[in-house]
C-alpha positions as a printed Julia matrix, in Angstrom:
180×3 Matrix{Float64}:
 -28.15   4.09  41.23
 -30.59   4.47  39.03
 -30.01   6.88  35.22
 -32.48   9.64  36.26
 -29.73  10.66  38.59
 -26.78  10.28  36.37
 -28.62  11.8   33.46
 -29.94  14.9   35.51
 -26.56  15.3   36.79
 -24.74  15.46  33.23
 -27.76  17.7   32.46
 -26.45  20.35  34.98
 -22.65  19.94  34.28
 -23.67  20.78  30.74
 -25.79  23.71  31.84
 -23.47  25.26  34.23
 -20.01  23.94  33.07
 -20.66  23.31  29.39
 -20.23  20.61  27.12
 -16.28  20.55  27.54
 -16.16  19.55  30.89
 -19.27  16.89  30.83
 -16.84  15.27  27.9
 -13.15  16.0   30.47
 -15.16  14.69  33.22
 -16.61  11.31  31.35
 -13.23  11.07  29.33
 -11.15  11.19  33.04
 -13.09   8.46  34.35
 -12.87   4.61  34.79
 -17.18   3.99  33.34
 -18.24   0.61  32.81
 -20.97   2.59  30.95
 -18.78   4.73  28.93
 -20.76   7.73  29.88
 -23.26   5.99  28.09
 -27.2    6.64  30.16
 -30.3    6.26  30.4
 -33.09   7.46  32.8
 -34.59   3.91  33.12
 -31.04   2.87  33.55
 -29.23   1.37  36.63
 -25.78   1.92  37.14
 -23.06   1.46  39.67
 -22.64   4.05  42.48
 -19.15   4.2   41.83
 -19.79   5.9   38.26
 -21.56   8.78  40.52
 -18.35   9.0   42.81
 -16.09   9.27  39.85
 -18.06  12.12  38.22
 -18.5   14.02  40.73
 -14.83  13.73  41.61
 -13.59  14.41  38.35
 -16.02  17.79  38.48
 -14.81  19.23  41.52
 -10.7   18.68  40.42
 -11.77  19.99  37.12
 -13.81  23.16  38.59
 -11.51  23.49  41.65
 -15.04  23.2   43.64
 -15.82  21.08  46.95
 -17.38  17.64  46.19
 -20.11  18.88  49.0
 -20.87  22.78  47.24
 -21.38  20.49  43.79
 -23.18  17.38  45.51
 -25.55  20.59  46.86
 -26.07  22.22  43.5
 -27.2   18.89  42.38
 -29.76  18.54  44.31
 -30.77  22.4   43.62
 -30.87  21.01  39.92
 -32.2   17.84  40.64
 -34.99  18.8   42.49
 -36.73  19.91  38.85
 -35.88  17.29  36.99
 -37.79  15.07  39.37
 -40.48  17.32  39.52
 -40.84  17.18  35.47
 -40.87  13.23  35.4
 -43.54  12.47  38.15
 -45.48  16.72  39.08
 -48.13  13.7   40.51
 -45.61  13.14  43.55
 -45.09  16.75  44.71
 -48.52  17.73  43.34
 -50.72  16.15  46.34
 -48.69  18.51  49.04
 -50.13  22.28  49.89
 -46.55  22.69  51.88
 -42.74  21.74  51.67
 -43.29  20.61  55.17
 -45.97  18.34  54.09
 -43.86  16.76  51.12
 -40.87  16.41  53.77
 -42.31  14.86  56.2
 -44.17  12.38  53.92
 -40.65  11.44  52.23
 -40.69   7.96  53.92
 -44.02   7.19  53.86
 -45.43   8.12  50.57
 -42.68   9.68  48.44
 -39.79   6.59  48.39
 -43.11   3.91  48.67
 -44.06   5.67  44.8
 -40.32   5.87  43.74
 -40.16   1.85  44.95
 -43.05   0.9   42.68
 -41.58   2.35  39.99
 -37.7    1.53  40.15
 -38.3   -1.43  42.7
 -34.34  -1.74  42.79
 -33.78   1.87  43.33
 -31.81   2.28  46.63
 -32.79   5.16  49.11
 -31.75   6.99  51.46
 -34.25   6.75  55.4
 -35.66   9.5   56.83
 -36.39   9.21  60.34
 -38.92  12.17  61.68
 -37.34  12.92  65.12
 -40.16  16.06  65.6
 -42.73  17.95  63.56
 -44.16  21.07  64.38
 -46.18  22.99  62.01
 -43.58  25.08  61.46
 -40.4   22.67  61.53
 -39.25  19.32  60.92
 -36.28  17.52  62.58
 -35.4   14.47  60.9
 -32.33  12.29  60.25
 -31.04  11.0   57.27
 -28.92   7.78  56.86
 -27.88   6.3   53.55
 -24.48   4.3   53.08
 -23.55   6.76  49.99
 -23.57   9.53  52.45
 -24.95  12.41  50.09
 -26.42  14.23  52.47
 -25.38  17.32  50.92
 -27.09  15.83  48.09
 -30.57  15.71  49.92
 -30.07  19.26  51.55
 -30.02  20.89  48.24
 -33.86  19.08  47.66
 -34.75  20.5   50.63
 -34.13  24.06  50.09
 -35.54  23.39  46.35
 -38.73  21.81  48.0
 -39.03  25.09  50.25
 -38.71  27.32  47.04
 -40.87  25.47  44.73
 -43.88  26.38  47.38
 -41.9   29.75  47.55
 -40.83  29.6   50.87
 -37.91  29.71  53.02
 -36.39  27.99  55.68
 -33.55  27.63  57.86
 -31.5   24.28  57.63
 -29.41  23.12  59.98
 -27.4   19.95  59.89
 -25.8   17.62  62.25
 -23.01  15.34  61.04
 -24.0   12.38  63.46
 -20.6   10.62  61.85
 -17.54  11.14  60.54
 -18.31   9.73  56.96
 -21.93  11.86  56.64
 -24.12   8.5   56.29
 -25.97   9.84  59.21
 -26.92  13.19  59.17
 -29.46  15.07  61.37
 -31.43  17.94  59.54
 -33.34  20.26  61.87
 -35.63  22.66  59.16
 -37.28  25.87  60.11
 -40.11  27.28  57.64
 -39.85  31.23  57.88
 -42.42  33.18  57.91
């Protein structure tokens, strides 16, 4: 998994737990890195599992509501390291849809051993967007948060619904409404 994630993610502990917990939650857990990133780093999944873990026992919060923050948070800090991705799309439809296509081919020629989650259009409209997404990691609560975030960053809305096409969330089907 590459550092942007783990760095953004100790980031937003920091900002909305403080400084305590980011050092309970590194100090609780079993890192080959110590704790110890960088955003051109790569480290091992399991880091991101123990992290996470250790924040929800420590905040008494669901692994899925913090998993969803993240990707509230996240959304910006990807934003701030490459504005040239989201900058070529008028509408969060646009940049969703194009998430296969364009958006992972620019993150691949970057971090060539970054590994992503698919996103398999089912239906576009120009008002909605039914697609599902599959990953082995299973954070799709993960990618709904940068969904809503991509809707408010063109300061719109939408309606999200998702489908839980397994038991262990590595396939997920996300049908998006744009209001208004």
């Amino acid at each position: 998994m590459k550092g942007i994630v783990f760095t953004e993610f100790l980031e937003m502990v920091e900002t909305q737990f403080g400084l305590e917990t980011v050092d309970t939650i590194i100090e609780n857990s079993d890192l080959p890195s110590e704790g110890a990133y960088t955003a051109v780093g790569t480290y091992e999944f399991s880091e991101m599992l123990q992290l996470v873990t250790q924040l929800s026992g420590t905040t008494h919060m669901p692994v899925n509501d913090l998993l969803y923050a993240f990707g509230l948070y996240l959304f910006e800090g990807l934003l701030k390291a490459h504005p040239e991705v989201v900058s070529s799309y008028k509408n969060p439809l646009g940049l969703l849809y194009s998430i296969e296509n364009h958006i992972h081919i620019h993150v691949k020629k970057l971090y060539p051993d970054a590994e992503l989650p698919s996103f398999k259009i089912l239906e576009k409209t120009d008002n909605s967007l039914t697609m599902v997404y599959s990953s082995s990691r299973g954070l799709y609560a993960l990618a709904h948060g940068l969904i809503v975030k991509t809707f408010e960053h063109f300061n719109k809305s939408a309606h999200v619904e998702m489908e839980l096409l397994n038991e262990q969330g590595t396939e997920v089907k996300f049908a998006i409404v744009q209001k208004g």
